[in-house]
N, CA, C and O atoms as a GROMACS GRO file, in nm:
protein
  292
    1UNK      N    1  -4.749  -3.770  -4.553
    1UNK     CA    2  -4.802  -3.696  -4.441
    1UNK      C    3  -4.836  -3.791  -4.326
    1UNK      O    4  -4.810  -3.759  -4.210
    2UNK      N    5  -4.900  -3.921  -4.361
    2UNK     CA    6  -4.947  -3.988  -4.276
    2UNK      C    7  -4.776  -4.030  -4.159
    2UNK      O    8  -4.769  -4.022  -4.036
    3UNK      N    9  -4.682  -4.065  -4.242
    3UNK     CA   10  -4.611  -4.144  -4.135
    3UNK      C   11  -4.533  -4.000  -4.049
    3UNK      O   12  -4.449  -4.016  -3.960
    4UNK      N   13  -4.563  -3.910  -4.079
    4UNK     CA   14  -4.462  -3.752  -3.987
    4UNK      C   15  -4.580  -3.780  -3.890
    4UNK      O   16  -4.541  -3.792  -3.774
    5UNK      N   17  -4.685  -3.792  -3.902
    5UNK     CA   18  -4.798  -3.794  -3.788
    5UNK      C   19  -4.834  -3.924  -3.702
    5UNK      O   20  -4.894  -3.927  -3.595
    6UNK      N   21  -4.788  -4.019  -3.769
    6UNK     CA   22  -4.788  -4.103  -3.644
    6UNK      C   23  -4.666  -4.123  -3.594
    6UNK      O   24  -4.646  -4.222  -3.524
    7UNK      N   25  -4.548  -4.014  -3.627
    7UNK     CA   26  -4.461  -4.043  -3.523
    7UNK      C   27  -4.480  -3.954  -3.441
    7UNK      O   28  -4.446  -3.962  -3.323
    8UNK      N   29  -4.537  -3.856  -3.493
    8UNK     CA   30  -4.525  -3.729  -3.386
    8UNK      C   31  -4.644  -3.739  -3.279
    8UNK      O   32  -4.649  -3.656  -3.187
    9UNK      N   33  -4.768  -3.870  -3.293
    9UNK     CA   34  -4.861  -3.958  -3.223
    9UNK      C   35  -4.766  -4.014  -3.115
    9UNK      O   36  -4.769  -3.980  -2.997
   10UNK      N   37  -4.674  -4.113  -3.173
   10UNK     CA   38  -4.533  -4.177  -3.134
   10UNK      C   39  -4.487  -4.103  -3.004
   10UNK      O   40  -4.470  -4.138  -2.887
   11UNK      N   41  -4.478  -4.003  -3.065
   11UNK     CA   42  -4.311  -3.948  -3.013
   11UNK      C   43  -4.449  -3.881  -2.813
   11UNK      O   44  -4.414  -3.893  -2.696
   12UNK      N   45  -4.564  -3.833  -2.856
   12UNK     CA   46  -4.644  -3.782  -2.755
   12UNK      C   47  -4.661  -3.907  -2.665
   12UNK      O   48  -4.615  -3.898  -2.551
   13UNK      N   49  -4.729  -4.036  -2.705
   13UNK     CA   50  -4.771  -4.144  -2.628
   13UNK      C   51  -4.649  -4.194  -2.594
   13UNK      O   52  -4.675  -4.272  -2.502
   14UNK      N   53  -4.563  -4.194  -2.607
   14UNK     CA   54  -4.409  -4.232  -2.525
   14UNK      C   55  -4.335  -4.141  -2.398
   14UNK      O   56  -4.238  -4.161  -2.324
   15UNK      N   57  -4.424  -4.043  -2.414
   15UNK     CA   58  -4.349  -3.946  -2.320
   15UNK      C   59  -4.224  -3.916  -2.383
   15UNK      O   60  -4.125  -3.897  -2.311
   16UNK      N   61  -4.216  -3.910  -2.494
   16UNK     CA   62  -4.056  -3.871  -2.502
   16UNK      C   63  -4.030  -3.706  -2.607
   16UNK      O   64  -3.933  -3.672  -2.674
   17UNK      N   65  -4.155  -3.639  -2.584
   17UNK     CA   66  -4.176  -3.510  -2.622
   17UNK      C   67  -4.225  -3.429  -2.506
   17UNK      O   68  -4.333  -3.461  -2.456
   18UNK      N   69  -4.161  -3.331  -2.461
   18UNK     CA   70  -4.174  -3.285  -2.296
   18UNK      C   71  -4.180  -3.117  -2.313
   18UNK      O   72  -4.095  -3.067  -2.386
   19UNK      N   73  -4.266  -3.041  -2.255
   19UNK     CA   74  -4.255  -2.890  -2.241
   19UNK      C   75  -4.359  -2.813  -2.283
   19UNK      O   76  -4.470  -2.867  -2.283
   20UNK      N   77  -4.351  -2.703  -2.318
   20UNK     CA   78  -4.438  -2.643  -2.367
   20UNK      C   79  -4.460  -2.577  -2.467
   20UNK      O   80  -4.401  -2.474  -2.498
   21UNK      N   81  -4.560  -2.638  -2.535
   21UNK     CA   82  -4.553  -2.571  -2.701
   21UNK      C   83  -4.660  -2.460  -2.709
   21UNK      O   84  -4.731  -2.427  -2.614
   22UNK      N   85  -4.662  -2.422  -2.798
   22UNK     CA   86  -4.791  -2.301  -2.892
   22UNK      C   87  -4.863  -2.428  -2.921
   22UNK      O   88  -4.819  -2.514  -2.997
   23UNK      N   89  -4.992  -2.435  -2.849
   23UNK     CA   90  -5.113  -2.564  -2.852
   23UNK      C   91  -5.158  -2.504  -2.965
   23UNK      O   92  -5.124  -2.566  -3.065
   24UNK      N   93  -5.235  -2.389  -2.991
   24UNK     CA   94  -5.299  -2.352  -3.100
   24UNK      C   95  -5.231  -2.352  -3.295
   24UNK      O   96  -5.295  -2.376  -3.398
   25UNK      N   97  -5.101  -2.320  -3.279
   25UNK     CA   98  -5.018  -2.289  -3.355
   25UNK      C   99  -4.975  -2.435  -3.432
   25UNK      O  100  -4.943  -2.445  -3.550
   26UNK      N  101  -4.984  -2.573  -3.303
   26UNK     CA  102  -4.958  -2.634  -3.356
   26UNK      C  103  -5.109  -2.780  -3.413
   26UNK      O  104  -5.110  -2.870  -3.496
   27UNK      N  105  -5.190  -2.737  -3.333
   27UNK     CA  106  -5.317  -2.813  -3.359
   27UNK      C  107  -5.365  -2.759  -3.505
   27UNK      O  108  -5.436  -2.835  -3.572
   28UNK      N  109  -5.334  -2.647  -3.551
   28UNK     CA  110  -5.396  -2.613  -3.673
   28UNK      C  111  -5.297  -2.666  -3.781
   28UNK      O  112  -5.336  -2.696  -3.894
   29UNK      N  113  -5.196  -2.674  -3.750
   29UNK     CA  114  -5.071  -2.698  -3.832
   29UNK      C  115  -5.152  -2.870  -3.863
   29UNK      O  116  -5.220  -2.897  -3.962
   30UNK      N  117  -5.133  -2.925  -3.798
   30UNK     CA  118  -5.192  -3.054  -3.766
   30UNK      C  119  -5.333  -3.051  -3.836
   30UNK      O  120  -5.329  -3.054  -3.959
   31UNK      N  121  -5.433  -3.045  -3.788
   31UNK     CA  122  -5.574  -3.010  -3.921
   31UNK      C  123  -5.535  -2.977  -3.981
   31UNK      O  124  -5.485  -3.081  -4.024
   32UNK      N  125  -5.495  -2.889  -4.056
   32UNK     CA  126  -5.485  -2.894  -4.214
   32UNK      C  127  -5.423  -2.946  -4.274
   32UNK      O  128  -5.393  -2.893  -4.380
   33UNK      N  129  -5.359  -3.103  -4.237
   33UNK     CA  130  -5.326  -3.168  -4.325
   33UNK      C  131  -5.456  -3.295  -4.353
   33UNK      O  132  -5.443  -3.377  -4.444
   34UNK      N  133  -5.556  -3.296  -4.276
   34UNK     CA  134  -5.668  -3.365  -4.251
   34UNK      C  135  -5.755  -3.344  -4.360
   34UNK      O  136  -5.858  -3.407  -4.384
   35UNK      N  137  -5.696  -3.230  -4.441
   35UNK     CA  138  -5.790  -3.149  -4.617
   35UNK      C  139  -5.767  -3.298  -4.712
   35UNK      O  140  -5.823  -3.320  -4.819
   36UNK      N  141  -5.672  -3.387  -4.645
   36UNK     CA  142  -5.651  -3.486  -4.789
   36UNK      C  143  -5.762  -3.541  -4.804
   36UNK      O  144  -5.793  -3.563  -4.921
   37UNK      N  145  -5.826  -3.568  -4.735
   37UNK     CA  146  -5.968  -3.653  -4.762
   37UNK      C  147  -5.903  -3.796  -4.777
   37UNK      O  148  -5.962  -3.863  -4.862
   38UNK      N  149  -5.796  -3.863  -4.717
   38UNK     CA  150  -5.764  -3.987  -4.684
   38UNK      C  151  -5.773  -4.039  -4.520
   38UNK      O  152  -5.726  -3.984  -4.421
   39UNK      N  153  -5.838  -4.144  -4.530
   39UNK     CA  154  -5.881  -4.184  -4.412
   39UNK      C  155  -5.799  -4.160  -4.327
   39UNK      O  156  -5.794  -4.067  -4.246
   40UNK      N  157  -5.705  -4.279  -4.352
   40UNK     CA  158  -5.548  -4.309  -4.318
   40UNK      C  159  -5.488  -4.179  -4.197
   40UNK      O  160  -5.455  -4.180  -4.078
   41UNK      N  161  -5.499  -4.066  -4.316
   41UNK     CA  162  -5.427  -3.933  -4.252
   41UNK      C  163  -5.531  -3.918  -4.161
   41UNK      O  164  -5.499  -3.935  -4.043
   42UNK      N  165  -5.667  -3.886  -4.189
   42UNK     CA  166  -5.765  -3.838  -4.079
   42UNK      C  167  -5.749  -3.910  -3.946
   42UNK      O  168  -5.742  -3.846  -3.841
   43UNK      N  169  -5.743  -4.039  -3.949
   43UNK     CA  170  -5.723  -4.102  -3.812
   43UNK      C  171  -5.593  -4.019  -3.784
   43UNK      O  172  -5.606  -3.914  -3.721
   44UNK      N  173  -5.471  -4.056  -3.827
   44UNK     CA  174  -5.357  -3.969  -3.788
   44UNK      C  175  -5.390  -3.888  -3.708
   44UNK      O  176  -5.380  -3.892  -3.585
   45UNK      N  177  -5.436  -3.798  -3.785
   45UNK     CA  178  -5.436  -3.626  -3.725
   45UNK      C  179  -5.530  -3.652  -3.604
   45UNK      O  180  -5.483  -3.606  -3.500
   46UNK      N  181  -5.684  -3.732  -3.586
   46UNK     CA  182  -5.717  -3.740  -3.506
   46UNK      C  183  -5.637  -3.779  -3.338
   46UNK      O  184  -5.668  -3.737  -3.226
   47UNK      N  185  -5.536  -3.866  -3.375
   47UNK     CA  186  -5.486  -3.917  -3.269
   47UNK      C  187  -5.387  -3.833  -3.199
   47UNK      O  188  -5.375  -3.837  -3.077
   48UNK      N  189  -5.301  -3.744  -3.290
   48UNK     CA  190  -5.210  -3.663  -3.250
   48UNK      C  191  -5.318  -3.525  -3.176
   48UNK      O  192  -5.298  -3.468  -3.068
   49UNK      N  193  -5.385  -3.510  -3.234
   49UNK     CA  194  -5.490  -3.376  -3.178
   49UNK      C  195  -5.539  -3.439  -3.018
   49UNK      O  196  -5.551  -3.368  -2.918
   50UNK      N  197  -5.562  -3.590  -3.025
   50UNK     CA  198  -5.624  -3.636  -2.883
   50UNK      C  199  -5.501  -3.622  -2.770
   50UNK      O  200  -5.516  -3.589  -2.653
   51UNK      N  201  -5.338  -3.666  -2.857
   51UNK     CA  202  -5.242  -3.689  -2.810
   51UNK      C  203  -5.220  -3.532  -2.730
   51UNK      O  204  -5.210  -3.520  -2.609
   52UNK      N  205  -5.215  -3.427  -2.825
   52UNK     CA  206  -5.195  -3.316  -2.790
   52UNK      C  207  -5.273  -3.215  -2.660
   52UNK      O  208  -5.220  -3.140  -2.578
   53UNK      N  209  -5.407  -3.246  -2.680
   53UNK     CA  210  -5.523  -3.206  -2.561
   53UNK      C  211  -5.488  -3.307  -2.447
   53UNK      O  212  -5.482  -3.254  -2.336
   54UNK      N  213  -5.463  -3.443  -2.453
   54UNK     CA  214  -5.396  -3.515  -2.298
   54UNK      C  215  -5.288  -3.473  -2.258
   54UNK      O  216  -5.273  -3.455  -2.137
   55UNK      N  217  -5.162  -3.442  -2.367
   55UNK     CA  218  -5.030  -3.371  -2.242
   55UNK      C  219  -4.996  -3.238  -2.332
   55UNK      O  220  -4.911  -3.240  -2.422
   56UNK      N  221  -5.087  -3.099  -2.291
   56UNK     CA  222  -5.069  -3.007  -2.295
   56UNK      C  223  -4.945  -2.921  -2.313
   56UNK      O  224  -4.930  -2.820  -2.381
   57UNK      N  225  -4.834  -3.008  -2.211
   57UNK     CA  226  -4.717  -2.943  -2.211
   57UNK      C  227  -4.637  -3.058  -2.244
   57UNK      O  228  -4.650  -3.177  -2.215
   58UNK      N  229  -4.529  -2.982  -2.329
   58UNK     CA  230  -4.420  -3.128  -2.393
   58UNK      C  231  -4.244  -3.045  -2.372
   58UNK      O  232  -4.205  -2.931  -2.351
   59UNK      N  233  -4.187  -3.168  -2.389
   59UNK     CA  234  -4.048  -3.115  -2.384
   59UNK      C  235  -3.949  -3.178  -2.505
   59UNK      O  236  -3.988  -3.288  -2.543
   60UNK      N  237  -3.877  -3.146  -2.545
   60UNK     CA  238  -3.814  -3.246  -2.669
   60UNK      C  239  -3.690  -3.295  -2.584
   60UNK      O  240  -3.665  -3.199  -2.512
   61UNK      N  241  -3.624  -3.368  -2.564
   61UNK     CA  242  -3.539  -3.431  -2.513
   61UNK      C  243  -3.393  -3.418  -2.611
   61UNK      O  244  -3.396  -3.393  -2.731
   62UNK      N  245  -3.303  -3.434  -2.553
   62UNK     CA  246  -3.144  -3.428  -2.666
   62UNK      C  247  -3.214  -3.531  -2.789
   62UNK      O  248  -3.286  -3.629  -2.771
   63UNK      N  249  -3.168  -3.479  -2.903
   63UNK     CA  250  -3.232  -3.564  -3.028
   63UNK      C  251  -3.148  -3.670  -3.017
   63UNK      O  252  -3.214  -3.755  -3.076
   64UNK      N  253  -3.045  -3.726  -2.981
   64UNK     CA  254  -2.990  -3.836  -3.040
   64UNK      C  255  -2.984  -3.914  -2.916
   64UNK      O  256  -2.902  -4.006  -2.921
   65UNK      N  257  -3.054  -3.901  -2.797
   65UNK     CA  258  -3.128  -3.989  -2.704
   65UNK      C  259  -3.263  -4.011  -2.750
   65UNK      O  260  -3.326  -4.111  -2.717
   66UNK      N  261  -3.318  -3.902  -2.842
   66UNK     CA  262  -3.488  -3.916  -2.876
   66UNK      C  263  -3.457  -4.061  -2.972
   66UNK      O  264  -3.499  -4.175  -2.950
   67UNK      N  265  -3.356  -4.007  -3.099
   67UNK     CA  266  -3.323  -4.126  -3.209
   67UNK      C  267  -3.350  -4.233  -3.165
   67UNK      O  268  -3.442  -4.300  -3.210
   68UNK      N  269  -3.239  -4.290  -3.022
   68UNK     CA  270  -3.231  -4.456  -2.983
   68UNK      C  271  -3.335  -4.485  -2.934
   68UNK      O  272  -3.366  -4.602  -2.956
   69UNK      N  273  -3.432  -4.408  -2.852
   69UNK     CA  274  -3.548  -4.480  -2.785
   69UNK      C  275  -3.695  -4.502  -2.853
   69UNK      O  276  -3.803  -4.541  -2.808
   70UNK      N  277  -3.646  -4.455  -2.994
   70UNK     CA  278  -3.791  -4.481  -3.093
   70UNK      C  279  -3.740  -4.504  -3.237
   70UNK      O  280  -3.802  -4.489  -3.342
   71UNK      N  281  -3.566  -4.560  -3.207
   71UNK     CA  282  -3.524  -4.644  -3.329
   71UNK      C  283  -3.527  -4.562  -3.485
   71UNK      O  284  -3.563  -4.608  -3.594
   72UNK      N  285  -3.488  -4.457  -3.458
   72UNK     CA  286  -3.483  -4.358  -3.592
   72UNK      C  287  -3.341  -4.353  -3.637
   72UNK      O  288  -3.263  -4.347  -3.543
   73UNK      N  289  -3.285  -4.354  -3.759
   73UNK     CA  290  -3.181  -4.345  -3.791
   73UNK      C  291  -3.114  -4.170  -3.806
   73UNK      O  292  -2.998  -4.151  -3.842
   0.00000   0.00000   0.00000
């Protein structure tokens, strides 16, 4: 759980997630993985939730321009 959330931390603090999502739909999605009672994840989730309340609106970009600019296979 921890590493899907700090990319998706990643993918917000890069600007390279753009538009507009369901804020609610996806902030809860996000807390409840924070039930593990591992630190680790809690910071996670904290950062993506801070990530999420600073750019409100996101966009996803063509995925295989997203791939090269944050080195994903």
């Amino acid at each position: 759980m921890e590493p899907a959330l700090e990319w998706l931390f990643k993918l917000y603090s890069l600007g390279l997630i753009r538009g507009v999502i369901d804020g609610k739909e996806m902030i809860e999605a996000v807390w409840k993985s924070a039930s593990s009672g591992e630190d680790v994840v809690d910071l996670a989730v904290l950062k993506v939730i801070f990530s999420a309340v600073r750019f409100p609106v996101v966009e996803v970009p063509n995925g295989s321009k997203c791939d090269e600019k944050i080195g994903m296979d």
